[in-house]
N, C-alpha and C positions, 0 to 999 in steps of 0.2 A: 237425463233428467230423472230416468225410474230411479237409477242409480244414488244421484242426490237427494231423493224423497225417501230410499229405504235408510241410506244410512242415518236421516234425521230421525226417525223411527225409532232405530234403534238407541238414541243420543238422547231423545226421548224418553223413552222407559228407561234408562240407564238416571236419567235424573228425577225421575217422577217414580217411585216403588208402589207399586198396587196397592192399596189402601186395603189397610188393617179391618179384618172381619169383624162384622157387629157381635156384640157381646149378648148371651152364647153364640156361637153355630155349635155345639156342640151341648149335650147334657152337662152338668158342671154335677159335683159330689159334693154331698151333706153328710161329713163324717160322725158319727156320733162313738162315745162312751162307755154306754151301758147297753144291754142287752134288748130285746125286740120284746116289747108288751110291756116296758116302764113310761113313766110320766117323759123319760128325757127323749126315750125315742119318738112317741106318740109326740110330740112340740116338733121334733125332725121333721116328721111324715106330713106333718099339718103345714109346717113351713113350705115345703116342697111343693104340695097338692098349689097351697096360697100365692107361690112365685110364679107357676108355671103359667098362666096368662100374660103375664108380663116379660117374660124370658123365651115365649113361644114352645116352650118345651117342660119336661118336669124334671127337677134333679133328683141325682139318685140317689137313695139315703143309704149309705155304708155302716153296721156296728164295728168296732173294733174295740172290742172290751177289755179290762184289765185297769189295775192301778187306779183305780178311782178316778179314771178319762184320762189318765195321762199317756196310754199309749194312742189313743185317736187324737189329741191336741200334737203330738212328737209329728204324727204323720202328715198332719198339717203343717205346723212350722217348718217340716222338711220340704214340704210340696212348693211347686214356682208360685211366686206370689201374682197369678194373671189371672184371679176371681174365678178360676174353677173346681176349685176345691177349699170347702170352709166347715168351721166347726161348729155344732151346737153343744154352746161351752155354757157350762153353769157355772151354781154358787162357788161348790166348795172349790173346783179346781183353778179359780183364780183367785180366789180370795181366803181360799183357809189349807189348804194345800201345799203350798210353798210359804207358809210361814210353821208350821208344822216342825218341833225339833224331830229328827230321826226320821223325815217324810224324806227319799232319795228319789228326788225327782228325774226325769231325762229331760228335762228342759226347763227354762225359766218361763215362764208364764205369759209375767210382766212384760220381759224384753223380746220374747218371740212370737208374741200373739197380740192383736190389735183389734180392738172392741168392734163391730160394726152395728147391730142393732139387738136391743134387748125386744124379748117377745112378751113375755107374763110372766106376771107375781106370783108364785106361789103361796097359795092362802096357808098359813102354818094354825094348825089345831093342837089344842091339849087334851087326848081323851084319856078316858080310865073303862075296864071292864066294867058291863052294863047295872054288876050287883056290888061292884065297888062299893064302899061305905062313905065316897066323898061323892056329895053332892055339887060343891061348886071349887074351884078355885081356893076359897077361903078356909073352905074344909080342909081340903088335902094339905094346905101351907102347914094349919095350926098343927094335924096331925103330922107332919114331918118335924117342924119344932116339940114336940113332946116325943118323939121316939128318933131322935138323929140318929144317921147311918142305919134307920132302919126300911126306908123306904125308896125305892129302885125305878130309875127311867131305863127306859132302853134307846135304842139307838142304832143306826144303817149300818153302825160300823164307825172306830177310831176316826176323828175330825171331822165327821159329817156333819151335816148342817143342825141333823137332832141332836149328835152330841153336845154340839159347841149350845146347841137351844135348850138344851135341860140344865150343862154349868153355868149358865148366864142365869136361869132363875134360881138357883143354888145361890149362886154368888150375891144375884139381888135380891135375896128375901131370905139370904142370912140361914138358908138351909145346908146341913149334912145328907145328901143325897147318895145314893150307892148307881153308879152308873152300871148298864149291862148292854155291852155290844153286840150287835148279829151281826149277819151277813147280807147286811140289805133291811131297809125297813118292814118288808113282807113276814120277815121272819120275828121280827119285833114286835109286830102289829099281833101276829098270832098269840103269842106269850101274854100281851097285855089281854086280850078278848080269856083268853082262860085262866088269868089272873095269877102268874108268873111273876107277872111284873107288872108294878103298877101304874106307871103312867107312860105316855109316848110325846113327845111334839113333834111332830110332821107333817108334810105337805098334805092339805085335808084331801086330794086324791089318794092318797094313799089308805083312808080310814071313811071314807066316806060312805060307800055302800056298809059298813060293818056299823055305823052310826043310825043309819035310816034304817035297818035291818034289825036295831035293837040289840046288837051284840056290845057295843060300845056306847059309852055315854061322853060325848060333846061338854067337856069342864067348861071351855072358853078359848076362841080365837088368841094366838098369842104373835100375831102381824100388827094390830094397831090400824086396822082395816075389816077385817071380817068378809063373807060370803052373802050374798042375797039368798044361796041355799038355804042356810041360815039365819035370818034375820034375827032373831031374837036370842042369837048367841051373844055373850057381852066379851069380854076381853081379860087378858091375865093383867094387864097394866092397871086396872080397875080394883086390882089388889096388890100388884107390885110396881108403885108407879112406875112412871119409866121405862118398863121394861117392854121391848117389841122387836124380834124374828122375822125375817124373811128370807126366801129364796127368790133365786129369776133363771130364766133360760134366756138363751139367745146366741147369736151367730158373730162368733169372730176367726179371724183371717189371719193368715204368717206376715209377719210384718216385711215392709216392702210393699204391700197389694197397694197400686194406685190409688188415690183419695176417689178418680171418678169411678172406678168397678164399686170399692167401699158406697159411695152416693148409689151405686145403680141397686147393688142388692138392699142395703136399707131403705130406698124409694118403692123395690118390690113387695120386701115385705111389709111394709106401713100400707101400702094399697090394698094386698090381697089379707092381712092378718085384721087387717080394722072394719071389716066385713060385718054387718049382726049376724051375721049365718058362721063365722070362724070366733067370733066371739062367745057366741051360746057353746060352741064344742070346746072352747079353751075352759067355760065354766063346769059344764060336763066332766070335767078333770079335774075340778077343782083347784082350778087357775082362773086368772085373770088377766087381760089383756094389760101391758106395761109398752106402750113402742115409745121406744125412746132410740135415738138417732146415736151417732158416732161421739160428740160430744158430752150428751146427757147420760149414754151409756155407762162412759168411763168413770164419770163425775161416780156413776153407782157404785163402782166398783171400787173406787177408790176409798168412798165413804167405810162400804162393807168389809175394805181390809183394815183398817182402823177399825173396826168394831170386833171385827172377829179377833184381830190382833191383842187386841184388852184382855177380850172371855181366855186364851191361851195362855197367856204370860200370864196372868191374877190365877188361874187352876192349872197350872207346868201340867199343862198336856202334851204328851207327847206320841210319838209312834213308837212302838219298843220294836 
């Protein structure tokens, strides 16, 4: 009898496999982009801290920088698609990046990466140095139509989100703009506060203490939303119809990753990011909260490659 009890045992676990570990048992990785102390990392960290109630544990945030995230997005797509390792993927690297002529990506975007939840908006500002001679919007237009090609935005760098955000007001308000690229918006920001160059549109984290501090002057929101920081900033569309910028962060995965992991970490982050306590430090940033799910995600994305698409092919921009 023992005999005929052990061998059901074994005939047993032979038909029945130990049931699959709850998702994590382990830390899972939050690959990021860019470097430690920007806006993209600082969204990682916040993501991380906001999951870890929910996941029992906290993930680890990874930089791997280069190529305007296309080496952290390659290490992602390359990684097993089993929810432990995902990317905090922004604007430009799915949406203006690989539409790019002369951009020599490692990967495709679209077809290796799969949206899972958008975090926040980034609030897009138009400032000028604080003794600028343009007071609003209106000003600086008119004086770019009286002196074309002689007045200069700058920019993070070739098809970044400020590049493509200054041709688009170029293009919609009929101006000769002289574009000047850096190496990052910090560096952009600087040239504009010393009056280098004269205007920037960028994530207002990026300009924001330079703003309240009196070194920069706040022209006007150029999202079609605006800041509570701000309230009584008006909007650039208030002079160029139409016209309205954004950015977003958020979290996607190597395609393949299961639809329920995709539900688990979007359920996390909509939990732990829609906090008023992660909300108030997303504004802190000069962001705003945007959680939008696996569906509403992509719908963004899609839109924003169609737009950026436009701004590109109407100014043959390209990467040299």
């Amino acid at each position: 009898m023992r005999k005929i009890l052990a061998a059901a045992a074994v005939l047993a676990a032979a038909l029945c496999p130990p049931a699959a570990h709850a998702f994590p048992d382990h830390p899972p990785r939050i690959i990021g982009g860019f470097a430690p102390g920007g806006t993209s990392d600082i969204v990682a960290r916040l993501i991380a801290e906001a999951v870890a109630p929910a996941f029992g544990q906290r993930p680890v945030v990874e930089n791997r920088t280069g190529a305007n995230g296309a080496i952290a997005a390659e290490a992602v797509a390359r990684s097993a698609p089993d929810g432990y390792t995902v990317l905090q993927c922004a604007t430009g690297l799915l949406t203006i990046s690989p539409q790019l002529p002369g951009a020599h990506l490692p990967l495709d975007p679209r077809q290796e990466l799969i949206p899972i939840v958008n975090v926040a908006h980034s609030t897009q500002a138009m400032v000028v140095a604080a003794n600028a001679p343009y007071r609003d919007v209106a000003g600086f237009v008119a004086a770019a139509r009286e002196k074309p090609e002689r007045l200069t935005y700058a920019s993070a760098g070739i098809g970044s989100v400020s590049h493509l955000s200054g041709a688009r007001l170029a293009q919609q308000a009929g101006l000769k703009l002289v574009h000047v690229p850096y190496r990052g918006a910090a560096l952009g920001v600087l040239d504009v506060v010393a009056g280098r160059t004269d205007t920037i549109i960028t994530n207002l984290g990026d300009v924001v203490s330079q703003v309240q501090g009196g070194q920069l002057r706040l022209l006007a929101f150029a999202d079609g939303i605006g800041s509570p920081v701000f309230p009584q900033a008006g909007q650039v569309s208030d002079v160029v119809p139409a016209y309205a910028v954004s950015g977003w962060f958020g979290l996607c995965g190597p395609r393949g990753m299961p639809p329920e992991l995709v539900s688990r970490w979007a359920e996390a982050v909509r939990q732990g990011m829609g906090s008023p306590a992660m909300r108030q430090r997303l504004l802190e940033q000069g962001l705003a909260p945007r959680l939008e799910g696996p569906d509403d995600f992509a719908a963004t994305v899609a839109q924003d490659w169609k737009q950026w698409g436009e701004v590109i092919r109407a100014g043959g921009i390209r990467v040299e």
